[in-house]
C-alpha positions as CSV (number, residue, x, y, z in Angstrom):
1,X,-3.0,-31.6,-7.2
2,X,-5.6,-28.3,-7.0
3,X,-8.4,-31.0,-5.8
4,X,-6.4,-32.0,-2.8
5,X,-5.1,-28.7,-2.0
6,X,-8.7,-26.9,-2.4
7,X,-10.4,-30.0,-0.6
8,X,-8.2,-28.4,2.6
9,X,-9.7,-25.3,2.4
10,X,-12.4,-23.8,4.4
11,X,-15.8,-23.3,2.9
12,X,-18.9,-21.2,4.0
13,X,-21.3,-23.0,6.0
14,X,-25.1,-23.3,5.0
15,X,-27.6,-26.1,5.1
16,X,-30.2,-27.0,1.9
17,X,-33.6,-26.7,2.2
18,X,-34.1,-28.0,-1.0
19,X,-32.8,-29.1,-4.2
20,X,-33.3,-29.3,-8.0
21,X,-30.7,-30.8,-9.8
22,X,-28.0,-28.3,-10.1
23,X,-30.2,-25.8,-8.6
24,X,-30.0,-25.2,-4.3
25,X,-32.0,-23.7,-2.0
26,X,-29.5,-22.7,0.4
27,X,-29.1,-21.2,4.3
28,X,-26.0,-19.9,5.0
29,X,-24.4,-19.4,8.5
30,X,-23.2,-15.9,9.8
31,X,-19.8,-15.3,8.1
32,X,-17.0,-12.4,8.0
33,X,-16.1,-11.5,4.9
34,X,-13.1,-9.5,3.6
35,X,-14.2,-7.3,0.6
36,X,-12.7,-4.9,-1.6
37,X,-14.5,-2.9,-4.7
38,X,-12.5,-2.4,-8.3
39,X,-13.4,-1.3,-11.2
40,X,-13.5,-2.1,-14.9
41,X,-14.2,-5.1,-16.7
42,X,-15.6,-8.3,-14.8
43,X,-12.5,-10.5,-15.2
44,X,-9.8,-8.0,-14.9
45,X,-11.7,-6.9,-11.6
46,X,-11.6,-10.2,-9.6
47,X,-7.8,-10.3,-10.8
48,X,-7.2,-6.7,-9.3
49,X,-9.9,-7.5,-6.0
50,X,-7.8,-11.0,-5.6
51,X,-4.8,-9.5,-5.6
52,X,-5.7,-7.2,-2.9
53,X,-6.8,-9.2,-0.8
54,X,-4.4,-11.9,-1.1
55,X,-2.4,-9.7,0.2
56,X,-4.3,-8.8,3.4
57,X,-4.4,-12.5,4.2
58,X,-0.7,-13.0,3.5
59,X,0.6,-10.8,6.4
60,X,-0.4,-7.2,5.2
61,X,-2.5,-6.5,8.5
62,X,-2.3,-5.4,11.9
63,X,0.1,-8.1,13.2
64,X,1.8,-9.4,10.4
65,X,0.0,-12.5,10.6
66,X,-1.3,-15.2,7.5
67,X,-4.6,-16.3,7.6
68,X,-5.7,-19.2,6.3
69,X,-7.2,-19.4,2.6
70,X,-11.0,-20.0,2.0
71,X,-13.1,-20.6,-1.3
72,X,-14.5,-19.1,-3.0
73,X,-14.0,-16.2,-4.4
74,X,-16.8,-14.3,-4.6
75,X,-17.8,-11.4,-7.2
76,X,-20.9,-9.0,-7.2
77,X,-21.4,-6.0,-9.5
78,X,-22.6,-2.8,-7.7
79,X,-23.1,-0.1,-10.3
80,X,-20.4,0.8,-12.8
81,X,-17.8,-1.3,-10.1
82,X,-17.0,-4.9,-8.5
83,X,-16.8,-6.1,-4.9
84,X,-14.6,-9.2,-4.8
85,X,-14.7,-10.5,-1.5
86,X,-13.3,-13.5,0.5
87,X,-14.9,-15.7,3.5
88,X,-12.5,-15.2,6.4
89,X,-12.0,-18.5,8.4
90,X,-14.8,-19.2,11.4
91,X,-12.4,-19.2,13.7
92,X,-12.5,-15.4,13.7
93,X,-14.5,-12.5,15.5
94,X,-14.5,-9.1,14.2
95,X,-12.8,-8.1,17.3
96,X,-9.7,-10.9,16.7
97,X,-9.4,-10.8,13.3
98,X,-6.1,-9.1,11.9
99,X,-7.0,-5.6,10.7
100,X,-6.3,-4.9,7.4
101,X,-3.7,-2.2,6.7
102,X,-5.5,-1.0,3.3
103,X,-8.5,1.2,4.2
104,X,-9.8,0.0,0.8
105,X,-9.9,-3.9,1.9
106,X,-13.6,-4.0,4.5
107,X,-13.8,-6.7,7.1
108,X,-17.8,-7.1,7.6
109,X,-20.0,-9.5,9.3
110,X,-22.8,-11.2,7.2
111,X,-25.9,-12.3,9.2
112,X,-27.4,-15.5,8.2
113,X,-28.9,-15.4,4.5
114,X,-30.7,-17.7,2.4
115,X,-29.7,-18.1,-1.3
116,X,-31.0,-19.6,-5.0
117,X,-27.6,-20.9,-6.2
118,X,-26.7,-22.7,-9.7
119,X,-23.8,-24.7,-9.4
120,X,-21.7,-25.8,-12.7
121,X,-18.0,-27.2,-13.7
122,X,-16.0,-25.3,-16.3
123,X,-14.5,-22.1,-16.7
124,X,-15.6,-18.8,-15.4
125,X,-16.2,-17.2,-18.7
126,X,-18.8,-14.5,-19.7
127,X,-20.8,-17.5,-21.8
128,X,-20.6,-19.8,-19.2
129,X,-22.1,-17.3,-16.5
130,X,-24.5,-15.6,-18.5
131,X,-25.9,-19.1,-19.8
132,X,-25.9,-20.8,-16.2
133,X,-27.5,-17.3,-15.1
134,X,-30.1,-17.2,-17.6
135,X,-31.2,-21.0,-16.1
136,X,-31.4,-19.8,-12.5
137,X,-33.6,-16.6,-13.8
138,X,-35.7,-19.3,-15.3
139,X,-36.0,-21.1,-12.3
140,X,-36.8,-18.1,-9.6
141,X,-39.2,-16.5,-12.3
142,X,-41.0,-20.4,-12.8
143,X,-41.5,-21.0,-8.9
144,X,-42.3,-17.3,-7.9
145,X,-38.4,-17.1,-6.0
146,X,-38.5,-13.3,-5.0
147,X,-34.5,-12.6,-4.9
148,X,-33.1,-9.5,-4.0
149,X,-30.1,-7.5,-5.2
150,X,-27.2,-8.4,-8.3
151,X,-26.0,-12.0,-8.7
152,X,-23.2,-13.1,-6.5
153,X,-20.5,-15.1,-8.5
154,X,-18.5,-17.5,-6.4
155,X,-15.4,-19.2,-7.9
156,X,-13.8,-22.1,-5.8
157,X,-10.6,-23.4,-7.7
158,X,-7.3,-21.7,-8.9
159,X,-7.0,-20.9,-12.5
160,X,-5.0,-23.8,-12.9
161,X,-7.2,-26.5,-11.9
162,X,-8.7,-28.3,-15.0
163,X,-12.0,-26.9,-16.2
164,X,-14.2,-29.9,-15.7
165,X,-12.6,-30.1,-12.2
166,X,-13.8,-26.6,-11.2
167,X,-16.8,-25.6,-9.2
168,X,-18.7,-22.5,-9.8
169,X,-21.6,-21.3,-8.3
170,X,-24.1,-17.7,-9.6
171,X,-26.1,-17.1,-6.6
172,X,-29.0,-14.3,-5.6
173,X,-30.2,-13.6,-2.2
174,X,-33.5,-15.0,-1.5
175,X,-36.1,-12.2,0.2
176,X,-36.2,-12.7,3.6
177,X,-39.4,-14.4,4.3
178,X,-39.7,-16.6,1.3
């Protein structure tokens, strides 16, 4: 049932330029994103930065109005704390999408960026990242990929959807230029 439900779901938009496997080269489209930073440990923070933003999009904002769910979730690290963001559906503007009522939850607009991103199936566990992240370091470092900033996790399915079902993705920002 999660592989119907998530197949409904709006996704960011990006074209490949080129691909490797299950390596991309990747140019994403301008995007709003709803973000929020925790702290503490990686997987209690996207729990805590979900949670808050969950319920922004399920009527906690200027005009008590839902707004559709995306995937993925995405994760960053930024110093001793987390951002945890969520793509906000293309069919907003900053000027018409609902305002959050937390001041903590940040509605921002993302030019278009290119990304290196490693895409794999199971859970989203410290092994699997760190192993799948290790293997797109490999990559950038072996065809001279200058990236800039911390990775970007991005987590597509609900916990409950079977492992091998689930898609994952670690992705860096490419340097503009390259």
């Amino acid at each position: 049932m999660a592989g119907p439900i998530m197949s409904n779901v709006e996704t960011p938009k990006y074209n490949v330029s080129y691909s490797s496997g299950n390596i991309e080269h990747r140019n994403y489209e301008p995007m709003i994103i709803a973000a929020v930073e925790v702290t503490g440990e990686r997987k209690e923070s996207i729990g805590n930065g979900f949670r808050l933003i969950a319920d922004y999009i399920f009527g906690n904002n200027s005009i008590d109005q839902n707004i559709k769910m995306t995937a993925p979730v995405q994760q960053q690290q930024s110093g001793a704390s987390w951002t945890i963001s969520f793509v906000m559906p293309s069919e907003y503007t900053l000027s018409t999408i609902p305002k959050p009522n937390r001041e903590e939850i940040k509605l921002t607009l993302i030019a278009s960026k290119e990304f290196i991103v490693i895409r794999f199936s199971g859970t989203n566990s410290d092994e699997l990242i760190t192993k799948y992240q290790t293997k797109l370091l490999s990559y950038i470092a072996k065809n001279k990929i200058k990236i800039v900033g911390e990775p970007k996790y991005a987590f597509y399915n609900p916990p409950w959807t079977l492992p091998f079902m689930r898609r994952n993705e670690i992705m860096f920002e490419v340097l503009s230029g390259e």
